[in-house]
C-alpha positions, -999 to +999 in steps of 0.1 A: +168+177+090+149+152+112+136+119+097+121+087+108+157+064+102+157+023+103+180+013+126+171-025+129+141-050+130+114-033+151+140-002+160+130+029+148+151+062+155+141+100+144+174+113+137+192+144+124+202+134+089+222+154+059+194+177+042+183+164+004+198+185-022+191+192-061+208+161-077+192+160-117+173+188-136+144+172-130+142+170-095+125+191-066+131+194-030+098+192-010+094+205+025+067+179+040+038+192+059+021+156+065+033+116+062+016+089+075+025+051+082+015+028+058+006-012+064+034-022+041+061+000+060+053-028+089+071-052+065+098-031+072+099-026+108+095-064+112+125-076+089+106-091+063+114-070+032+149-076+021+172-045+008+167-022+036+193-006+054+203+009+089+199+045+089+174+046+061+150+070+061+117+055+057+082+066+045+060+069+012+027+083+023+037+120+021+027+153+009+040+193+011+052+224+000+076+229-033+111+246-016+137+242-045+135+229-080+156+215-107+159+239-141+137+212-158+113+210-131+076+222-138+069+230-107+073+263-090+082+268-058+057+274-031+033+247-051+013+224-027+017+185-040+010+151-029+034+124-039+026+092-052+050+064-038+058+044-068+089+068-089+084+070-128+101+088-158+071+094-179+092+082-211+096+046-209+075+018-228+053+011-194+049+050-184+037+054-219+009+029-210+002+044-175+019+012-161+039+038-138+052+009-109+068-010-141+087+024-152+120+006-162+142+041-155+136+053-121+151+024-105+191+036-101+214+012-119+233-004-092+198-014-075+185-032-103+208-062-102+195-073-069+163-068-079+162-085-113+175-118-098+150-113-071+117-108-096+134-115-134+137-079-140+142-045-119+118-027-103+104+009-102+118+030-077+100+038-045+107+065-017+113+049+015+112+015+010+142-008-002+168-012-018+158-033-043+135-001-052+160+022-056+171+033-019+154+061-023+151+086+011+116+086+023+088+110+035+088+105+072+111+138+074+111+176+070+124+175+034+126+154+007+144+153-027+114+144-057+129+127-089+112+136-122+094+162-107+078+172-140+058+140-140+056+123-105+036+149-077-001+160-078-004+195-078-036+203-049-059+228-044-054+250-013-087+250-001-082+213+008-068+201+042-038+177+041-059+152+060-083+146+032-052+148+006-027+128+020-038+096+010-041+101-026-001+090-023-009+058-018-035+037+003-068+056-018-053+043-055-043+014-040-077+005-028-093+019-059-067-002-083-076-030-065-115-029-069-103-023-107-082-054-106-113-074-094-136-065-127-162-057-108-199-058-124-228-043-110-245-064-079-212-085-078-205-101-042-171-094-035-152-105-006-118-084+013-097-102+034-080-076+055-094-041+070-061-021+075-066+013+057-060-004+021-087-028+028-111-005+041-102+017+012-108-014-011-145-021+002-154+017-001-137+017-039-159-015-047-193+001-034-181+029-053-178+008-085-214-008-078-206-037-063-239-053-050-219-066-018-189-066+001-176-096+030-152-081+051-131-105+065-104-094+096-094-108+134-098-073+144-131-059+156-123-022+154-113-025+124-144-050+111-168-021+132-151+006+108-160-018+076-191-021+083-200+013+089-189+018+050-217-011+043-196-044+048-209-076+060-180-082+084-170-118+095-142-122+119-116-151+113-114-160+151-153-165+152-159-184+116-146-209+093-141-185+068-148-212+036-177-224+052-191-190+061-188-176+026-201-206+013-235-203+032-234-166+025-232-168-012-251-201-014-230-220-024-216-206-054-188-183-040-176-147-040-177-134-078-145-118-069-118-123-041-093-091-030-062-098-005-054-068+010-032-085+038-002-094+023+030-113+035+022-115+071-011-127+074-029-131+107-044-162+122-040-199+138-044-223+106-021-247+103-005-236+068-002-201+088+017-212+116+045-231+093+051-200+074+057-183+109+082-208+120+101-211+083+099-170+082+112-164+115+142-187+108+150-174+073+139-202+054+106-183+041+097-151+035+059-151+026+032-159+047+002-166+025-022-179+043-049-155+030-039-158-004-047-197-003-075-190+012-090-164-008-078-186-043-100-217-028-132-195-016-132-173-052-164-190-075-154-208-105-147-185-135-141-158-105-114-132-104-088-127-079-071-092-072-041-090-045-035-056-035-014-067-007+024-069-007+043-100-011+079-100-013+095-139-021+084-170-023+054-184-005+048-223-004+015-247-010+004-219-031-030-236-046-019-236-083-044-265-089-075-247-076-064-216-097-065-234-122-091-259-123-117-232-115-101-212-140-095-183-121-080-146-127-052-131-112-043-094-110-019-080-088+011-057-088+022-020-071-001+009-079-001+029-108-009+058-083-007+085-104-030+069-135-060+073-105-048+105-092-069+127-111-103+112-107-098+108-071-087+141-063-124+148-082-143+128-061-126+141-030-131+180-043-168+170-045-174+154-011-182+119-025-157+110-006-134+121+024-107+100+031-099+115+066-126+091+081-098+068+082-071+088+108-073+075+142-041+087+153-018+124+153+017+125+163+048+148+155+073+133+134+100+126+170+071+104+179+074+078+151+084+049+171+055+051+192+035+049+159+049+022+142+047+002+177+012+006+185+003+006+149+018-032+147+008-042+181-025-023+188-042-026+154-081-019+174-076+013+176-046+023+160-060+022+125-036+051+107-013+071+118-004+105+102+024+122+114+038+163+115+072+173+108 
């Protein structure tokens, strides 16, 4: 089969690789019929996740068509599913409390050394990602094998067209887990740093939990356009003094709640910024959390802080003090995708919302380098990219 491969920082190659086959009882074998390219898989591409390897395949937005299952499968062959990214046994302590990205049995053994020195204990296993999540093949291919079949796709309607499915694997929950995360009462003011596809995912998820407002805050002005179209007030780091500007906005008092949908490489010429550039481009530091900082010191006293975005290491001058002087609270962690899936998939069936608005881009799978490319490098107009094996 053909799949999307890692061959090196900022090298991708779609190459012929072995074909998945039946490996547990549980499993199926998908045969994808869309995949798209996800924020965090720019992690990847720019050497800043540890545990991945050359000839990888990569990928964890993905959905398609049920070829082959497992004799303790549930699924049927022919089926139409959408699979969440985050891998989950449905038996453990955490699945039993719909913390699925915690499952403690769907990371393989020999992974979960690396990872528990990394975080203090192992991680869920994710498809495409690294090997400290398992290793597990991703989507960006013509097939791929499903573990615990019986628990982790989403079985979808016909009717529907991929494009308004797709992202129910990842990017929609995510956004709508991290509106969650922020406690959001009605009329709140909330503010989103970052309006990639989970932050503009994030501000339609908080309108959709009645937040009174959303502050959209990005570098990129295709991207702050498309925010507020969904009824953002955006503000555009180059232009403002972000602090201040929130400040005057919420006079005085501060966002009630503050969402960081940016992640490890934040964007931008601050000075705390531009020393995590230099430490993480020589190896001596792997986050930059610039927006994190910033979002901790804007957040109201007695706010909330929710952190969608991936981080990976360590990160230094994080603002502990302010944290916890104002007496702030945090929420973060991987999506429990499949604890959203169902109401989603609801909202989507009844046109409240379509999350095709969000595709800018088409491309068949032998084109992938070109997507990640201008996806990193030409972020006004390449806001996602969903690819066709």
């Amino acid at each position: 089969m053909r799949a999307a491969t890692f061959q090196g920082k900022g090298d991708i190659d779609v190459r012929q690789m072995p074909d998945p086959a039946i490996v547990n009882p549980r499993d199926c074998i998908i045969e994808v019929t869309s995949t798209a390219i996800c924020g965090s898989d720019l992690h990847l591409y720019d050497g800043v996740i540890p545990g991945v390897e050359k000839d990888d395949i990569l990928g964890h937005e993905f959905m398609g068509r049920v070829v082959a299952v497992g004799k303790e499968s549930t699924l049927e062959v022919g089926q139409r599913v959408v699979v969440p990214f985050t891998i989950f046994c449905g038996q453990c302590f955490h699945c039993s409390e719909q913390r699925y990205s915690n499952c403690d049995n769907s990371c393989p053994v020999e992974d979960q050394e690396v990872a528990e020195k990394a975080f203090g204990h192992p991680m869920a296993g994710m498809f495409g990602y690294s090997h400290l999540t398992g290793g597990f093949a991703g989507g960006q291919a013509e097939y791929v094998r499903i573990p615990y079949s019986d628990v982790v796709p989403l079985v979808v309607p016909e009717d529907i067209p991929d494009e308004r499915l797709l992202f129910l694997s990842d990017i929609l929950p995510t956004g709508w887990m991290a509106a969650l995360n922020a406690e959001i009462a009605p009329g709140d003011t909330i503010a989103v740093w970052g309006c990639g596809p989970v932050g503009l995912f994030t501000i339609l998820s908080a309108f959709q939990q009645k937040a009174g407002r959303v502050i959209a805050i990005d570098g990129v002005k295709g991207r702050l356009d498309m925010a507020e179209q969904l009824g953002a007030e955006p503000v555009n780091f180059h232009e403002t003094d972000i602090l201040d500007a929130l400040k005057q906005m919420t006079g005085g008092i501060g966002p009630d709640a503050v969402i960081d949908a940016v992640g490890m490489e934040a964007h931008g010429i601050a000075i705390d910024n531009m020393a995590d550039r230099v430490k993480q481009a020589v190896g001596i530091g792997q986050d930059r959390a610039h927006v994190l900082r910033q979002a901790i010191m804007a957040c109201r006293k007695g706010g909330r802080v929710s952190v969608p975005g991936v981080y990976g290491g360590k990160a230094d001058l994080f603002p502990l003090g302010a944290m916890m002087q104002k007496g702030l609270q945090l929420r973060t962690g991987q999506t429990h995708v499949r604890r959203y899936t169902a109401e989603l998939l609801d909202l989507i069936e009844r046109d409240v919302i379509d999350p095709s608005f969000l595709i800018s881009h088409r491309l068949p799978l032998d084109e992938a380098a070109t997507g990640y490319r201008n996806f990193r490098d030409q972020q006004d107009e390449w806001i996602k990219v969903v690819m066709h094996p």
